[in-house]
N, C-alpha and C positions, 0 to 999 in steps of 0.2 A: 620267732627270731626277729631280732629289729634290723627293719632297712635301712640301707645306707644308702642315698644319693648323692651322687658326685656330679656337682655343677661345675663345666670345667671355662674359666676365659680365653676359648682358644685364640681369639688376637694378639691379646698380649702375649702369649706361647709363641705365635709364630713369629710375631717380630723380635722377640727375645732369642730366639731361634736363629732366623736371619742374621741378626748383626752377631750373635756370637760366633759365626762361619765368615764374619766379613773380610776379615783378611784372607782368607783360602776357602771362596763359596765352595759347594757342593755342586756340581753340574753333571745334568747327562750328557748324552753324545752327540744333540742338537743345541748345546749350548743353552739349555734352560735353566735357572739356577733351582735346585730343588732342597734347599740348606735348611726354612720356616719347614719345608712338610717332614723331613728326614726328625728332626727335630722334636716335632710336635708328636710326630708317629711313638717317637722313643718315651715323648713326654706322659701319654697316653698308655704306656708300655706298664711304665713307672708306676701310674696311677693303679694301673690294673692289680698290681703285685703289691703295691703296699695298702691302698684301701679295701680293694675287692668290691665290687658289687655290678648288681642284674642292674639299675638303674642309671643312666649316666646320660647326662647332654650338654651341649655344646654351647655357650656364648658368642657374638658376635656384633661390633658396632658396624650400623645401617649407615650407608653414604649417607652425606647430608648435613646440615648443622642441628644439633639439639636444646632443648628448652638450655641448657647453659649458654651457647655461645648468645641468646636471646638475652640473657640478664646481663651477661658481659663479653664485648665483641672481645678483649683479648685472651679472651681462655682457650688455650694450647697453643696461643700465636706465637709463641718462640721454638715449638718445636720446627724441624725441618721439613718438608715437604714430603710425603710417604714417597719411598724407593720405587721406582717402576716396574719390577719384577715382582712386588709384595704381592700386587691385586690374583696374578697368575694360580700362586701358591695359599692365598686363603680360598681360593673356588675350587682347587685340587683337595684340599682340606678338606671342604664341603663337603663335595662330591665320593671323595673314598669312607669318610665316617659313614655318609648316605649306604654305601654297600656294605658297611661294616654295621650298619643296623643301630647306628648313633643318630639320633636326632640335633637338630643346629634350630634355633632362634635368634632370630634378630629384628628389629621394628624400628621405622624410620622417626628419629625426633627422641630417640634412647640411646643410652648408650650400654655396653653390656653389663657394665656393673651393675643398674638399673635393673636388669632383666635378672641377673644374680642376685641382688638383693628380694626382688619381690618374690621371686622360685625356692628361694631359702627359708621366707617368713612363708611360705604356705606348707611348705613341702613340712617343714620342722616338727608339725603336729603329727606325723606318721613316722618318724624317724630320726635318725643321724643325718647332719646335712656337712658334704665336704665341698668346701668351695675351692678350686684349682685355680690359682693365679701366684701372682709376686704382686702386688698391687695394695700398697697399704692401706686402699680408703676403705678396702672389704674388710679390712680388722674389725670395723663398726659393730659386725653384725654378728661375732663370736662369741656363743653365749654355749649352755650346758649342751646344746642340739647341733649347736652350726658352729662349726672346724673351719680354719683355714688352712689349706696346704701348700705351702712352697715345696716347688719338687725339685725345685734349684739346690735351697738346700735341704732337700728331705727332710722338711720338718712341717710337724705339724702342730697350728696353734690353736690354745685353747686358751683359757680366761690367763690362768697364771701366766703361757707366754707372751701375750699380746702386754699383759702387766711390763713384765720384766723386759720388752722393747721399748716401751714409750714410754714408761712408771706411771701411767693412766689407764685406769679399765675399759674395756672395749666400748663401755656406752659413753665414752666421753673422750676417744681417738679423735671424733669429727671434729670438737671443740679446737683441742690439742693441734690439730691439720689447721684451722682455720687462724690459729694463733701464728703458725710458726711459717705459713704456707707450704707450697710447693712450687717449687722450681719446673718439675717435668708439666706442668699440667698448667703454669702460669699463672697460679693462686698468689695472690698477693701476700695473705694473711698480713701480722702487723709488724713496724716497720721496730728493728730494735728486739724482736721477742726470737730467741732458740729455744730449740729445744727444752735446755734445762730451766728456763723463764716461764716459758710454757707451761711446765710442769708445776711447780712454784706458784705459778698464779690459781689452775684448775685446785688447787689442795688446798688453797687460800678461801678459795670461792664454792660454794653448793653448786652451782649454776652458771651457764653461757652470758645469761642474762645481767645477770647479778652481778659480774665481773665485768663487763664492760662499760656499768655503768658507775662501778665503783673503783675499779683500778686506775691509778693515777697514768698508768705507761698506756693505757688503750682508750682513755677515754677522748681525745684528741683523734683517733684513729677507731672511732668506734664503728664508722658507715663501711669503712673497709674491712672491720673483724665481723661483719655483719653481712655483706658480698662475699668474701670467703668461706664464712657459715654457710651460706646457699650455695654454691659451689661443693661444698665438700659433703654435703647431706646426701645420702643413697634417695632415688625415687624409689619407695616400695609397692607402688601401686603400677606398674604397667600395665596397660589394658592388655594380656596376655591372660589368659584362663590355662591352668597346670593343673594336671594332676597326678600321682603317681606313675600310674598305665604310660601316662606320653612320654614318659622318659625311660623306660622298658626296654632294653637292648636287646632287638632283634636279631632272628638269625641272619648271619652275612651272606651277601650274593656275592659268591665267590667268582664265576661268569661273569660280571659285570665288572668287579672289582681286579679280577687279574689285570686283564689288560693294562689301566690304567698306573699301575707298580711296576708293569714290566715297561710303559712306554716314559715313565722318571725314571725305571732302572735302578728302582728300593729293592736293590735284592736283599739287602741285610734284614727289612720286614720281611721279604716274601719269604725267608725261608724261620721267621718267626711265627707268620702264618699256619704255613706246613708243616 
């Protein structure tokens, strides 16, 4: 029977999480907000029922700045300052996957898509690989082995839908990102090109290369579609060694793990649990 691995980016979960509860968080009775784990619990739920499988782990970005913010000090500088209460509910995260017998990765100077990208290119030789995020830069990596799942909108991509989002095949999305940038992540890409330009140009051109040295609209802006290319490129090599076994869903310590559901007051998990 072929394995299936679900690599899942729980960050982005739980802050997608959090702010979809931000006008009415989720709190216990200590005033904790627990809106990211409630969330991510469900998201995980989700995952369980529509992919199924014994293998599953976790992503997570390492405090710190990583080889990006080193090429370019303003990468993610427009985002807002993380919420005070996030750090609370990704170690609560942590910690209940930890009893639920989900392993979590993370490595300082990476970011998790990194760590999902190079867990995807090794893993893919033994299997199905599902990677769990909303995160467009993982479209990259979508090929006959490795799926992307949105569980937002229960969908799952594969070559054709990654096509029919961007009208560019998954091996040339990063192109595509580096042309049109991004806003969330503070990618420049080049100034003048959407989407539909974007598109137009990569069908024009074989190559990343090829077109910016021949397209009249990027060739004035060639250093910046060439910072953005770096920027939007997955690292597939993290010093991280994977192999099937480590991501292996253990049995849950249910002793361990109660408490911690009954002191957030998930009873809607606990009695998913049970």
């Amino acid at each position: 029977m072929l394995k299936k691995f679900v690599l899942i980016d729980a960050h982005s979960i739980i802050f997608r999480s959090y702010f979809a509860f931000i006008n009415n968080p989720l709190r216990n009775s200590k005033g904790e907000n627990t809106s990211g784990i409630f969330g991510f619990l469900n998201t995980l739920e989700k995952v369980k029922k529509r992919i199924g499988s014994e293998y599953i782990c976790l992503t997570f970005d390492a405090p710190g700045k990583t080889f990006r913010d080193e090429v370019y000090e303003e990468y993610k500088a427009t985002r807002p300052p993380t919420p005070t209460d996030i750090p609370f509910q990704v170690e609560k995260v942590k910690q209940i996957c930890q009893y639920l017998g989900i392993p979590s990765f993370e490595l300082e100077g990476y970011e998790a898509d990194d760590i999902l990208a190079t867990f995807a290119l090794k893993l893919k030789h033994k299997g199905e690989v599902y990677i769990v995020t909303s995160d467009k830069d993982l479209m990259q990596l979508v090929s006959n082995k490795i799926f992307v799942y949105d569980a937002y909108k229960d969908l799952i991509y594969d070559q054709k839908q990654v096509v029919k989002k961007f009208g560019v095949s998954p091996e040339r999305v990063g192109e595509y990102l580096a042309l049109t940038g991004d806003a969330s992540d503070n990618i420049p890409g080049v100034p003048g090109i959407g989407p539909k330009r974007a598109v137009e140009i990569l069908k024009k051109y074989p190559g990343f290369e090829n077109a910016i040295q021949n397209e009249k609209r990027i060739v004035e802006h060639k250093e910046q579609a060439l910072l953005s290319k770096k920027l939007v490129t997955l690292e597939c090599n993290v010093p991280l060694d994977i192999k099937a076994q480590d991501i292996a869903v253990q049995e849950p310590d249910i002793e361990r793990l109660m408490p911690i559901l009954l002191d957030l007051e998930l009873h809607s998990y606990i009695k998913i649990l049970s």
